[in-house]
C-alpha positions in Angstrom: -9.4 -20.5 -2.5 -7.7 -16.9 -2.2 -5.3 -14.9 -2.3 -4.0 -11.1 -1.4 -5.4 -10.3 -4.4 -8.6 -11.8 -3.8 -8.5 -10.1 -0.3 -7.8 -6.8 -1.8 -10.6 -6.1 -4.3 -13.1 -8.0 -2.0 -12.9 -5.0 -0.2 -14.4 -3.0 -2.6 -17.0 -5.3 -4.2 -18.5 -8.8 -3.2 -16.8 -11.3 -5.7 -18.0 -14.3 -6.8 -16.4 -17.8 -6.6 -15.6 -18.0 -10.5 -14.1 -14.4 -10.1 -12.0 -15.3 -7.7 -10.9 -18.6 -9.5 -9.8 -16.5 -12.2 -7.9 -13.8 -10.0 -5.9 -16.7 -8.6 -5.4 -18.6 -11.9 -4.4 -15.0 -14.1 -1.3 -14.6 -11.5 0.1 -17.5 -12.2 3.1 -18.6 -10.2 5.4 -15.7 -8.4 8.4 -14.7 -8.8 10.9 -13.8 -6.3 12.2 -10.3 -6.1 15.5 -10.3 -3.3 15.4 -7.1 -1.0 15.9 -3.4 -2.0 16.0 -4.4 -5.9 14.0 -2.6 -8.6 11.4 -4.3 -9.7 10.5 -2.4 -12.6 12.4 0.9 -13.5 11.4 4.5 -14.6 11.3 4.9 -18.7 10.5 1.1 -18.7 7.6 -0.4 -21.0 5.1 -1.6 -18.7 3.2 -4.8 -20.5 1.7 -6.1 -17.6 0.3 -5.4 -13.9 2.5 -6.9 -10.9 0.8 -7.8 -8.1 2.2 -8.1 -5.0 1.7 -11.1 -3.3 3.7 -11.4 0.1 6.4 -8.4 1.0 6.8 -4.8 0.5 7.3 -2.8 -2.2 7.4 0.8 -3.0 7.3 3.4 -6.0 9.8 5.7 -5.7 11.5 8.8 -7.6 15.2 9.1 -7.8 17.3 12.4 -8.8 20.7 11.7 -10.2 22.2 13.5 -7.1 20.5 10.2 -5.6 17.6 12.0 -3.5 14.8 9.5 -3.2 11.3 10.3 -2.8 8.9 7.4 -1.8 5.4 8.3 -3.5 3.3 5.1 -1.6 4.0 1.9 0.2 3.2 -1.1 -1.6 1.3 -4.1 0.3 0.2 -7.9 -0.1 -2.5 -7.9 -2.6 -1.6 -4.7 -4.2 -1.6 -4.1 -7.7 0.6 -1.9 -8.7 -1.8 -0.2 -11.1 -4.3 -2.1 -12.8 -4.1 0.1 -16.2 -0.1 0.6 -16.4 -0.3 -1.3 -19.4 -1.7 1.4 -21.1 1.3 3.0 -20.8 4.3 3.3 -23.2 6.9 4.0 -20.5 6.8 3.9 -16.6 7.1 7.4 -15.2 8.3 6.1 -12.0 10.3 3.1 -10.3 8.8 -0.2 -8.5 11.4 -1.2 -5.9 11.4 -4.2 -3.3 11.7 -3.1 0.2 11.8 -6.9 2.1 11.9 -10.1 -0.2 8.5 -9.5 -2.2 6.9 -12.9 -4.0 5.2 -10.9 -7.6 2.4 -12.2 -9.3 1.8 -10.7 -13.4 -1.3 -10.4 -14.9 -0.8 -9.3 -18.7 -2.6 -6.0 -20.0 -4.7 -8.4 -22.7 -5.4 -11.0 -19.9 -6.5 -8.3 -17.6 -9.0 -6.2 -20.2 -10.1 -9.9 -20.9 -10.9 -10.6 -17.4 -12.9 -7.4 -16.9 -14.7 -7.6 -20.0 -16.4 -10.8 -18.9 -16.7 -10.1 -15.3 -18.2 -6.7 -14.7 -17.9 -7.1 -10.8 -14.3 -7.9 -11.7 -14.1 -4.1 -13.9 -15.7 -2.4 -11.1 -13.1 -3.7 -8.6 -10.5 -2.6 -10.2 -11.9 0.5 -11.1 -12.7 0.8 -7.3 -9.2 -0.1 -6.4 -7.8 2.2 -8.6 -9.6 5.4 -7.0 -9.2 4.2 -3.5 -5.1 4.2 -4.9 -5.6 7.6 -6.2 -7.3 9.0 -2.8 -4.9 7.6 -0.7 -1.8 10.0 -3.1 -4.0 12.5 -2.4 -3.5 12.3 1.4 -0.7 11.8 1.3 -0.4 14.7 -0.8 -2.4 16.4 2.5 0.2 15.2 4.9 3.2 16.8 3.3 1.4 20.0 2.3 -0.4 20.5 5.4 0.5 18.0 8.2 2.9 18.0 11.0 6.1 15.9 10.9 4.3 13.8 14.1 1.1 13.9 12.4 2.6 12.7 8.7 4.1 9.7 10.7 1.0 9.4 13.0 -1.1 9.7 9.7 0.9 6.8 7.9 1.0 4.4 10.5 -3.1 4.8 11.0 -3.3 4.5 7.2 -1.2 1.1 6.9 -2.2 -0.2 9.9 -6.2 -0.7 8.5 -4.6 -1.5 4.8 -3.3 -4.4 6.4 -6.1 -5.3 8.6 -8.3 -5.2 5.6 -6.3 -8.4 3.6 -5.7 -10.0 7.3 -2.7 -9.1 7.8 -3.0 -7.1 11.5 -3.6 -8.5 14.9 -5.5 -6.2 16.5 -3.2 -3.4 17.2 -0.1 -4.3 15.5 1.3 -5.2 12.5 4.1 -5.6 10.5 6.7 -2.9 9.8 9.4 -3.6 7.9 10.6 0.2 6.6 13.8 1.8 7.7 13.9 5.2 9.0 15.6 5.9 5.8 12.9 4.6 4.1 10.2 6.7 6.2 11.7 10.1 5.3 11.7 9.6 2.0 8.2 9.2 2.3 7.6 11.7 4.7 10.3 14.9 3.2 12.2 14.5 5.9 15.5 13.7 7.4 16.2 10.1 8.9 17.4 12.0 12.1 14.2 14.1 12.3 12.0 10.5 11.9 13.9 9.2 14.9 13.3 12.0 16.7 9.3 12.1 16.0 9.2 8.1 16.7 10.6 8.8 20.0 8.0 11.4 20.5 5.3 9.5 19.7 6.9 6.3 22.2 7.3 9.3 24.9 3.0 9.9 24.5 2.3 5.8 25.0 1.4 6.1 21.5 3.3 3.3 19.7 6.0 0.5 19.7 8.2 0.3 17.2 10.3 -2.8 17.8 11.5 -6.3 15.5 10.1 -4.6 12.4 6.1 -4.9 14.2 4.2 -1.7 14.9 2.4 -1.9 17.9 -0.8 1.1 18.1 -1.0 1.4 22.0 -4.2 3.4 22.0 -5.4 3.9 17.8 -8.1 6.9 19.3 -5.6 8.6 20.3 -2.8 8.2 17.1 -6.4 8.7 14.6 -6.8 12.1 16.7 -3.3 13.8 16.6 -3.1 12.7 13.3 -6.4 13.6 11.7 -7.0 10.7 10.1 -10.5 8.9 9.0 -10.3 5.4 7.0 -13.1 6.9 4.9 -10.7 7.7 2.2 -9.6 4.4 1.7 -13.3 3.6 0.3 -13.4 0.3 1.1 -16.9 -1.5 2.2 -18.7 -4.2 4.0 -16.0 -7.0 3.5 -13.4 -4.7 5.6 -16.1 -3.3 8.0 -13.4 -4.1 10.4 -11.4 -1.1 9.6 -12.9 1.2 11.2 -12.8 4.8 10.4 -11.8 7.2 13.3 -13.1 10.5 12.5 -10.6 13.0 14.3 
């Protein structure tokens, strides 16, 4: 029995079947959230983790002059962080990108959980690192990167994300993000995203068509865009993703 869940933290530490009984049983049935809604909003009190279970989300910022600023793209198996209940308020919004199916565990059901399982804490713990490395690349990619290498970068990065929970074929994937949705997570204009896409579809790079991604050589994209999997930390279950040093 699994789940994305299941798939997720396996990447960090080996689980055992009665872990991942009680992963699947914690979620309890999903919910469904429809398309570019907020799932859970800035200022909000956070009582439990959502998981993401099938779809994409993201956590965003919002000014009031409506200025969005994506902060990381949320995948299957995802939870979007494992000690938000510790929280009194959310300093940030959760919002639906495609139809996304949410799973809850509750912040007493959770420390539970970990308490009795410690491979269980240290997967979460794990998880939650890898989550803070990968803000700090991305943090790297608008301080320091190219627009083609910030868009190189981010398709490298969610390309092995998704190959790690078994959700890439080979060299392509899903991608369901607007070019809207792309410059707010890159800083930059819709128009200058088009015009870096069709750069990097000039090179042979990629194929962007029918919301799937399609990594025509990933050597290649890993070079121009500096990127190594290494900072996504995860281990033997996900050997698959392999990390291109550039």
């Amino acid at each position: 029995m699994s789940n994305p869940l299941v798939r997720k933290l396996k990447c960090y530490v080996p689980l055992s079947e009665a872990d991942r009984m009680c992963l699947f049983d914690a979620n309890g049935p999903g919910r469904m959230v429809a398309a570019r809604t907020d799932i859970i909003h800035e200022g909000d009190d956070p009582r439990a983790v959502s998981i993401i279970l099938d779809g994409w989300a993201c956590r965003y910022r919002q000014f009031i002059s409506g200025r969005r600023q994506i902060v990381s793209f949320l995948l299957p198996g995802d939870p979007c962080d494992p000690h938000v209940f510790l929280l009194d308020a959310m300093d940030h919004t959760i919002g639906a990108i495609t139809p996304v199916t949410l799973g809850q565990i509750s912040g007493p059901t959770l420390q539970a959980m970990t308490a009795r399982s410690p491979q269980l804490d240290l997967a979460f713990h794990r998880e939650a690192l890898a989550t803070a490395a990968v803000q700090r690349e991305w943090t790297i990619s608008l301080g320091s990167r190219t627009g083609i290498e910030r868009l190189a970068h981010l398709f490298c990065e969610l390309h092995a994300r998704l190959a790690a929970v078994g959700l890439a074929e080979a060299d392509t994937c899903p991608m369901p993000v607007t070019q809207n949705d792309l410059g707010d997570a890159m800083g930059q204009t819709s128009v200058h995203i088009n015009r870096t896409l069709q750069e990097l579809r000039g090179m042979g790079l990629i194929t962007l068509r029918s919301r799937r991604l399609t990594i025509h050589d990933p050597a290649a994209l890993a070079r121009l865009a500096h990127f190594d999997s290494a900072y996504l930390h995860m281990t033997e279950p996900a050997a698959h993703v392999t990390a291109r040093r550039a």
